[in-house]
N, C-alpha and C positions, 0 to 999 in steps of 0.2 A: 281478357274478358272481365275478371276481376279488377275493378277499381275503388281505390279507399282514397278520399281527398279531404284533407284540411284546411280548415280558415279560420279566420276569426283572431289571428296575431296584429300585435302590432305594438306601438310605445308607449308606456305606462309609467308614472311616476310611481316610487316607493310606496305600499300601502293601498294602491288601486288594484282596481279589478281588472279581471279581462275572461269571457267566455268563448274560448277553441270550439269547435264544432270538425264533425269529421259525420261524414258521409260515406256509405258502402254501398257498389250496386254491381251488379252482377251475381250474385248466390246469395245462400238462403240466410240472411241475416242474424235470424234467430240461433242458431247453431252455433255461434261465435262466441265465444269471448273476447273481452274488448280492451285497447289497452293504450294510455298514452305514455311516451316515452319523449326522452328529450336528450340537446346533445348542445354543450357550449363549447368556444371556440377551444381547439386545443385538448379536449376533453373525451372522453368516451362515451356514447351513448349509455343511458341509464333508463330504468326504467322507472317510471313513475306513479302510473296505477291501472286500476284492472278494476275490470266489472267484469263478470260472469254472464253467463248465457241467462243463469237466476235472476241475475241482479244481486250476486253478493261483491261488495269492495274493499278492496286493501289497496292501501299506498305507503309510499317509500316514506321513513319517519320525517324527514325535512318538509314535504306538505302537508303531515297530517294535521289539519283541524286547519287548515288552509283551502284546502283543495279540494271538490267536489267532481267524478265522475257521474256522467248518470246515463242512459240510453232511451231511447224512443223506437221501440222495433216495429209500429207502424210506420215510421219516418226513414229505418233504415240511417240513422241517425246514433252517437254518441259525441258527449260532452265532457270539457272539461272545464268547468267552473275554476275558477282562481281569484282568489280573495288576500287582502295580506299581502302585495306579493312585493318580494324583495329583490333586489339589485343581482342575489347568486340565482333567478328563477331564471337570468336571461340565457335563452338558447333556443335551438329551433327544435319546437314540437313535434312529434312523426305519431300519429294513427298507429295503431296496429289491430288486424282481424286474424284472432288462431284459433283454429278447431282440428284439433288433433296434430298430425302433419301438415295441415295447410295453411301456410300463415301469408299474411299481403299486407303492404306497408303502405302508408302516405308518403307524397313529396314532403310535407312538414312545412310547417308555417312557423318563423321568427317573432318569438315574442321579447322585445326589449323593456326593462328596467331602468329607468337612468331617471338619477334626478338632475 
Protein backbone atom coordinates (compact mmCIF):
# COMPACT_ATOMS: atom_id res chain seq x y z
CA UNK A 1 0.00 0.00 0.00
CA UNK A 2 2.91 1.92 0.96
CA UNK A 3 4.89 3.34 -1.85
CA UNK A 4 8.13 5.75 -1.81
CA UNK A 5 9.60 6.23 -5.55
CA UNK A 6 12.73 8.01 -6.67
CA UNK A 7 13.85 10.01 -9.57
CA UNK A 8 15.55 12.58 -10.74
CA UNK A 9 19.22 10.31 -11.29
CA UNK A 10 21.21 10.35 -13.93
CA UNK A 11 24.98 11.63 -15.31
CA UNK A 12 26.61 14.38 -14.26
CA UNK A 13 30.08 15.79 -14.87
CA UNK A 14 32.32 16.53 -11.75
CA UNK A 15 31.05 19.76 -10.10
CA UNK A 16 27.36 19.71 -11.42
CA UNK A 17 24.31 19.46 -10.07
CA UNK A 18 21.58 17.03 -9.82
CA UNK A 19 18.00 17.18 -7.90
CA UNK A 20 16.57 13.50 -6.57
CA UNK A 21 13.08 13.76 -5.72
CA UNK A 22 11.14 10.93 -3.93
CA UNK A 23 7.49 10.71 -3.64
CA UNK A 24 5.42 8.88 -0.88
CA UNK A 25 1.83 7.84 -1.05
CA UNK A 26 -0.19 5.78 0.74
CA UNK A 27 0.09 7.10 4.58
CA UNK A 28 0.15 10.10 6.37
CA UNK A 29 3.21 11.74 5.12
CA UNK A 30 3.55 14.26 7.67
CA UNK A 31 4.40 11.71 10.36
CA UNK A 32 7.77 10.71 8.70
CA UNK A 33 10.95 11.31 8.79
CA UNK A 34 12.78 11.45 5.83
CA UNK A 35 15.82 10.06 4.57
CA UNK A 36 18.17 9.77 1.56
CA UNK A 37 20.64 6.90 1.46
CA UNK A 38 22.83 5.65 -1.10
CA UNK A 39 24.80 2.49 -2.09
CA UNK A 40 28.00 2.36 -4.81
CA UNK A 41 29.16 -0.70 -6.36
CA UNK A 42 30.65 -3.15 -4.06
CA UNK A 43 29.97 -0.96 -1.11
CA UNK A 44 27.53 -0.89 1.73
CA UNK A 45 24.51 1.14 1.83
CA UNK A 46 25.08 4.33 3.80
CA UNK A 47 23.19 6.90 4.93
CA UNK A 48 23.16 10.28 3.74
CA UNK A 49 20.63 12.58 5.19
CA UNK A 50 17.57 13.07 7.05
CA UNK A 51 14.90 15.55 7.45
CA UNK A 52 12.55 15.30 10.32
CA UNK A 53 8.92 15.38 10.42
CA UNK A 54 10.06 19.26 11.86
CA UNK A 55 12.08 20.03 9.17
CA UNK A 56 15.19 19.67 11.16
CA UNK A 57 18.50 18.21 8.82
CA UNK A 58 21.69 16.35 9.30
CA UNK A 59 23.96 14.66 6.90
CA UNK A 60 26.72 12.48 6.75
CA UNK A 61 30.04 14.91 6.74
CA UNK A 62 31.20 14.09 2.96
CA UNK A 63 28.01 16.12 1.66
CA UNK A 64 27.74 18.61 4.17
CA UNK A 65 27.60 22.15 2.59
CA UNK A 66 27.03 20.14 -0.65
CA UNK A 67 23.89 18.55 -0.19
CA UNK A 68 20.54 19.95 0.55
CA UNK A 69 17.53 17.78 1.71
CA UNK A 70 14.23 19.61 1.89
CA UNK A 71 10.39 18.17 1.93
CA UNK A 72 7.04 19.65 0.49
CA UNK A 73 4.26 17.75 2.89
CA UNK A 74 1.52 19.18 0.59
CA UNK A 75 3.34 17.51 -2.31
CA UNK A 76 3.92 14.27 -0.21
CA UNK A 77 7.30 15.01 -1.64
CA UNK A 78 11.14 15.13 -0.33
CA UNK A 79 14.31 16.27 -2.08
CA UNK A 80 17.71 15.84 -2.35
CA UNK A 81 19.49 18.68 -3.78
CA UNK A 82 23.10 17.95 -4.80
CA UNK A 83 25.60 20.63 -5.73
CA UNK A 84 29.41 20.07 -5.83
CA UNK A 85 29.05 16.72 -6.79
CA UNK A 86 32.13 14.47 -7.12
CA UNK A 87 33.13 11.24 -8.82
CA UNK A 88 32.78 9.22 -4.99
CA UNK A 89 28.74 10.65 -4.91
CA UNK A 90 28.23 7.99 -7.76
CA UNK A 91 25.69 5.21 -6.45
CA UNK A 92 22.31 4.47 -6.38
CA UNK A 93 20.13 6.68 -4.17
CA UNK A 94 17.24 4.82 -2.19
CA UNK A 95 14.24 7.15 -0.45
CA UNK A 96 13.60 6.12 2.95
CA UNK A 97 10.07 6.94 5.10
CA UNK A 98 10.50 6.05 9.23
CA UNK A 99 8.17 6.65 11.75
CA UNK A 100 8.79 4.63 14.62
CA UNK A 101 8.79 1.01 13.63
CA UNK A 102 7.57 1.62 10.19
CA UNK A 103 9.96 2.27 7.71
CA UNK A 104 9.56 1.78 3.51
CA UNK A 105 12.17 2.22 1.01
CA UNK A 106 12.48 3.38 -2.71
CA UNK A 107 13.65 1.24 -5.64
CA UNK A 108 16.56 4.05 -5.87
CA UNK A 109 17.55 5.96 -8.70
CA UNK A 110 21.50 5.86 -10.18
CA UNK A 111 23.15 8.93 -9.90
CA UNK A 112 26.53 8.92 -12.02
CA UNK A 113 29.61 11.10 -11.72
CA UNK A 114 32.19 10.73 -14.53
CA UNK A 115 33.99 13.02 -16.21
Amino acid sequence: QVQVVESGGGLVQPGGSLRLSCVVSGTIFTLYGMNWYRQAPGKQREWVATITSAGTTTYVDSVKGRFTISRDNAKNMVYLQMNSLKPEDTAVYFCNANWGMNQYWGQGTQVTVSS
